[in-house]
N, C-alpha and C positions, 0 to 999 in steps of 0.2 A: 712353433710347430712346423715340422716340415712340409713344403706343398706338395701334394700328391699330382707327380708326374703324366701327364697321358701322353698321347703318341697322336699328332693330331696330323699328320701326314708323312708317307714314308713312297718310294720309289726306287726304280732302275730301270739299267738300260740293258738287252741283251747282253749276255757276256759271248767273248767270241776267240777266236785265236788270235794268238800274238799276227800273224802276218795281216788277219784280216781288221784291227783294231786301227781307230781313230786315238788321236795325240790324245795323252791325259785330259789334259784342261780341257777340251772337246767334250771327253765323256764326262768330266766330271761336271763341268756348266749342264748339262743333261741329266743327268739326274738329279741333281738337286732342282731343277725348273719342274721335273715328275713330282718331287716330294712339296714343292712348294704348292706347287697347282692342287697335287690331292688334295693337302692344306686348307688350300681355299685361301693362301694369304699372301702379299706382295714381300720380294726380300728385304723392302725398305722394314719390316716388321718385326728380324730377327735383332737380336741384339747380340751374338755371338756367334764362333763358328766355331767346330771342331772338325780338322780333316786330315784322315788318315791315309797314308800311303807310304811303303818301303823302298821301292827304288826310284828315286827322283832327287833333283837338287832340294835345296833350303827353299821354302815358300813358294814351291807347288800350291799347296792349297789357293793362296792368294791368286794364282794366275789361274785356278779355274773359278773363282768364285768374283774375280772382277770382271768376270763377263757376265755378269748379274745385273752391276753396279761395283761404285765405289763409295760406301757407306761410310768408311769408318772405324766398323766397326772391330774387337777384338777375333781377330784369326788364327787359329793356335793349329799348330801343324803336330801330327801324331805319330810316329815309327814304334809300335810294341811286333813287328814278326808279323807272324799269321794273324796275331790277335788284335792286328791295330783296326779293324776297325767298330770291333767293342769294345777298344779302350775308348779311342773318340766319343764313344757313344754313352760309355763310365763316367764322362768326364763332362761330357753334355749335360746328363740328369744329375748330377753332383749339383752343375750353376745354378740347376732351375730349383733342385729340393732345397738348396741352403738358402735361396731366395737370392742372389746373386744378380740371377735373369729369370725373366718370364718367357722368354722365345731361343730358342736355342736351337741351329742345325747341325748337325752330325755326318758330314758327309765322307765316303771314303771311295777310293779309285785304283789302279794300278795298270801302267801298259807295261806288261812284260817282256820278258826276250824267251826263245824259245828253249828248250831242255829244260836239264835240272836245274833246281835252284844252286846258287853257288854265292861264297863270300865276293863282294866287289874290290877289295882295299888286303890288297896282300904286304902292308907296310907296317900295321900294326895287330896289337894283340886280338885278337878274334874273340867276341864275345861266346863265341863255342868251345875255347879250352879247356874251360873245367868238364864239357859234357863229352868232348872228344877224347879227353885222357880215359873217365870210366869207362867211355867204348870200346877204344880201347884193351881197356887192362880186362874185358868181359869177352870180350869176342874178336881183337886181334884185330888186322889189320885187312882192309878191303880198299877195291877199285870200283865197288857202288856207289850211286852218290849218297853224302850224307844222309839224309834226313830217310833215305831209305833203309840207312845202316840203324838207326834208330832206330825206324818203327818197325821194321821188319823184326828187330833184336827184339822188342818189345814183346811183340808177335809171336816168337818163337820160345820166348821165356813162360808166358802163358801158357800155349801148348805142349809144355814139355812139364807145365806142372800140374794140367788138368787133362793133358792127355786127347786131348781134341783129333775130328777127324779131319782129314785134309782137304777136305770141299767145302767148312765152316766159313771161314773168308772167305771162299770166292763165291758164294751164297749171299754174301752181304754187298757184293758187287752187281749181283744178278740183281736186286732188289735195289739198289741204286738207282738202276737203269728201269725198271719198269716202273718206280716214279716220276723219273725223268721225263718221263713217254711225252705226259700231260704237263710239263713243264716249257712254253713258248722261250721262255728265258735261259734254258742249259745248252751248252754246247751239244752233250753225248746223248742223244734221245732216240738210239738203236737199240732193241735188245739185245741181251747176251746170255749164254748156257755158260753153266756149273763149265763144263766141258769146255766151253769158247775161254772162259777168263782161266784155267788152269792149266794152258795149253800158250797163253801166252807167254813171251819173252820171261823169264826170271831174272827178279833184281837183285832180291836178296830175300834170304829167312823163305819166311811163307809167301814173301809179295812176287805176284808175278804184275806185269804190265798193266791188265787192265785192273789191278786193285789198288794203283795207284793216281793221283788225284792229278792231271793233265795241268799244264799253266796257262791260263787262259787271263784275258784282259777284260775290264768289266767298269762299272760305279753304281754303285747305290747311295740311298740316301735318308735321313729321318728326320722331321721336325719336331719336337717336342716343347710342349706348355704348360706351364700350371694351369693347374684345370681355374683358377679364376680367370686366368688371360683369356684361356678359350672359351671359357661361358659369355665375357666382356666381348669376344669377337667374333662371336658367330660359330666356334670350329668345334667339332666332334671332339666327346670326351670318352666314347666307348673303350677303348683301351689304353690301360695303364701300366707303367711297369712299376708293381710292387713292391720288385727284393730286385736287388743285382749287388753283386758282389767282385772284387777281381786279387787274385792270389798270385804273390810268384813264388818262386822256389824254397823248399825247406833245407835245413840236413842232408835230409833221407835222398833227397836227387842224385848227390854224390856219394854220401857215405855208405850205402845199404848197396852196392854193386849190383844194383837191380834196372833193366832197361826198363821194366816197365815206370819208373818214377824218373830213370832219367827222360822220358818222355812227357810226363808232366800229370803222370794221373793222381798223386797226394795234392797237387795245386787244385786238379779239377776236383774234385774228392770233398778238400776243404773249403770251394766256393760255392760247389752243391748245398754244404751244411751248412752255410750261413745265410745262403738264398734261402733254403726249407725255414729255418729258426725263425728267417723277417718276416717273412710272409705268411707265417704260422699254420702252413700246408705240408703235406709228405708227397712224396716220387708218386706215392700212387694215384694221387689230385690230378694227375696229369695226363693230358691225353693227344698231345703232339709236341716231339723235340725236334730243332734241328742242331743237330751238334756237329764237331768238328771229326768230319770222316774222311780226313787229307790222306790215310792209309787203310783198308781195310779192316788193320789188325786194332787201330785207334779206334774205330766205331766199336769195334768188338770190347773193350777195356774200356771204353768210355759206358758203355751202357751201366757195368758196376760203379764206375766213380760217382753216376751221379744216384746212384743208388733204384733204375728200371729195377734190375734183380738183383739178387745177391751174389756175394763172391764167389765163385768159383760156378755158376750158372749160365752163363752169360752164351754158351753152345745150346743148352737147351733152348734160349730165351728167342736164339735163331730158329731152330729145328723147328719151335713151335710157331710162330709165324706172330709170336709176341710182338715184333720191331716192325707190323706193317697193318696196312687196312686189315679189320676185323680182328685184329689183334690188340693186346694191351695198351700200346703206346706204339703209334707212326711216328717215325722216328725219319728224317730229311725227307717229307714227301715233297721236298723240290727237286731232288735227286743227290743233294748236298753236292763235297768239291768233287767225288767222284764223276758226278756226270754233270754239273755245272760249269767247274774247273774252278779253280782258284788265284783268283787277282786278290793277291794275300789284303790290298789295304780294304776291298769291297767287299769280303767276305762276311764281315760280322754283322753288315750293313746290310749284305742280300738277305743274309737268314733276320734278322729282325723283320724285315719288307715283310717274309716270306709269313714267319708268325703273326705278323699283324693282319695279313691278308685273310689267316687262318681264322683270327677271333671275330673279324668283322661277319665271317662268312662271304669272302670274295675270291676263295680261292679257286673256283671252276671243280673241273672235275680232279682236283686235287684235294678236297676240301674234305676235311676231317669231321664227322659226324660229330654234334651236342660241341665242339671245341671251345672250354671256357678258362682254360688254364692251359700255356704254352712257357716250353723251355728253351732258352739258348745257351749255346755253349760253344766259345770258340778261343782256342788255344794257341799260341804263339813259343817255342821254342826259345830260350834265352833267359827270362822264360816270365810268358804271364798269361793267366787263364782267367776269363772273365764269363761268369753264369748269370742270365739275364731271366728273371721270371717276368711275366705277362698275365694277366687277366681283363677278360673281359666284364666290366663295369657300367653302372646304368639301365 
């Protein structure tokens, strides 16, 4: 039988801009010492590591996690895009459920460079080819950057099949930011008007500047245990993660000339459904998500993949104030990467932190009423999408 997971410590450390960030290994040794402490347990105590991060040499992970110690122990280094650092964290509770290990950390990091993101290795094929040709042959040729040309396309396909008004996104920008407010840990915790974010710079499609998601430098971190290890050791078994699932791309990404799937909403879509299936709950059980809101127009398409409301809904689901406090489901009340920013390998590692903060009831004045059931979801380009359910246990 498999052991049921908990999450017996999790951390980070501010995230911050690239000029004002400390060396990887620096933040990464830092937040995994958060996650241990929360823990309650010495690193001598882990039997595994997984560490996620995209722009670095080979065995990163190793040189922030040998400022712990030098254990021994197995160190697996993770590159999935945006979504590395819930793959690490896939691949964490994979060791502990198959019985593998009993202690396992999850850590992810990234110091970035400033601007957009961009390929480093202009010598071989680009793992974006197949998604650059359908952009392509959809919407021709631009001098935005990438991943703006994507989700903004995304964005714009939506809107043009349901007809949305032009203050929907940047409504979901507004509400970024004034969860952000109560967030010590985001970069962006100024408000901003409908008016302020559609007045900004234009990227591309619907996105203009501030609906999109800043690079910012960051680590967070998770310990996870089978709940006998943590009974035998004294550690909190309040929250578990039930269902987690992780998808990458089908057919449909490329064949169906549709930006919203070359973005990756059938992956999210299909990890939704088989998170709901394990864990034998529906979208409605649910009453705090943080998901992957790198574009405006992604949070908007993500609220249907994971099935908040239905198809072609997802305008009202804003209007109605459905995606916030007093509403159906608060949906990033950390302010997600809109106003946190995004250090792609820390990402999926902050939103876990941030969920589990949620179920303990430790989240301050961020803290989501009755919260006994939390979602994550964090996507990576290339393409892999991984949905993490949560519940609070005990």
């Amino acid at each position: 039988m498999a052991s049921r997971v908990t999450v017996a410590g999790v951390g980070m450390i501010p995230f911050t801009t690239p000029r004002n960030s400390e060396p990887y290994d620096v933040m990464g040794e830092k937040a995994a010492r958060v996650a241990l402490a929360d823990a309650g347990i010495d690193y001598g105590l882990v039997q595994q590591a997984y560490v996620g991060y995209v722009y670095g040499d080979s065995c990163c992970g190793q040189a922030a996690l040998y400022g712990l110690g030098q254990s021994g122990i197995p160190i697996v280094n993770v590159n999935n895009n945006c979504s590395t650092g819930s793959s690490a964290l896939f691949l964490a509770r994979q060791a502990i459920e198959s019985g593998m290990a009993d202690c396992v950390l999850a850590l992810g990091f990234e110091q970035m460079q400033s601007g957009a993101l961009a390929s480093h290795w202009q010598d071989r094929t680009s793992p974006f080819a197949r998604f650059d040709e359908v952009a392509l042959a959809v919407q021709g040729e631009s001098d935005a950057p990438f991943a703006a040309q994507y989700f903004g396309g995304a964005g714009a396909a939506y809107a043009k099949e349901y007809g949305l008004a032009e203050d929907t996104f940047a409504k979901i920008a507004v509400k970024a930011r004034r969860h952000a407010a109560n967030n010590p840990y985001a970069v962006f915790r100024d408000p901003v008007t409908v008016e302020e974010v559609l007045a900004s710079p234009r990227i591309y499609g619907p996105l203009t500047r501030l609906q999109c998601c800043p690079p910012t430098c960051g680590a967070a971190a998770a310990v996870l245990c089978s709940e006998e290890f943590a009974r035998r050791h004294g550690l909190r078994t309040d929250v578990a993660i039930t269902a987690q699932a992780m998808t990458t791309d089908f057919p449909s990404t490329f064949a169906d000339a549709d930006m919203r799937k070359v973005v990756g909403y059938d992956m999210s879509k299909a990890a939704a459904e088989q998170v709901y299936e394990q864990a034998g709950i529906g979208p409605q059980d649910v009453r705090v998500v943080e998901l992957h809101d790198c574009f405006t127009t992604n949070e908007l398409l993500t609220y249907e993949a994971l099935g908040l409301t239905p198809e072609g809904t997802a305008e009202k689901f804003v209007c109605d104030g459905d995606n916030t406090y007093g509403g159906r489901v608060v949906t990033n009340p950390s302010g997600g990467l809109l106003s946190k920013g995004h250090p792609l390998g820390a990402t999926g590692l902050a939103q876990c932190t941030e969920l589990v903060w949620q179920l303990r009831g430790h989240a301050e004045a961020r803290q989501v009423e009755d919260a006994t059931v939390a979602l994550q979801h964090n996507i990576g380009l290339g393409g892999a999408a991984v949905v993490t359910l949560y519940q609070k246990v005990g």
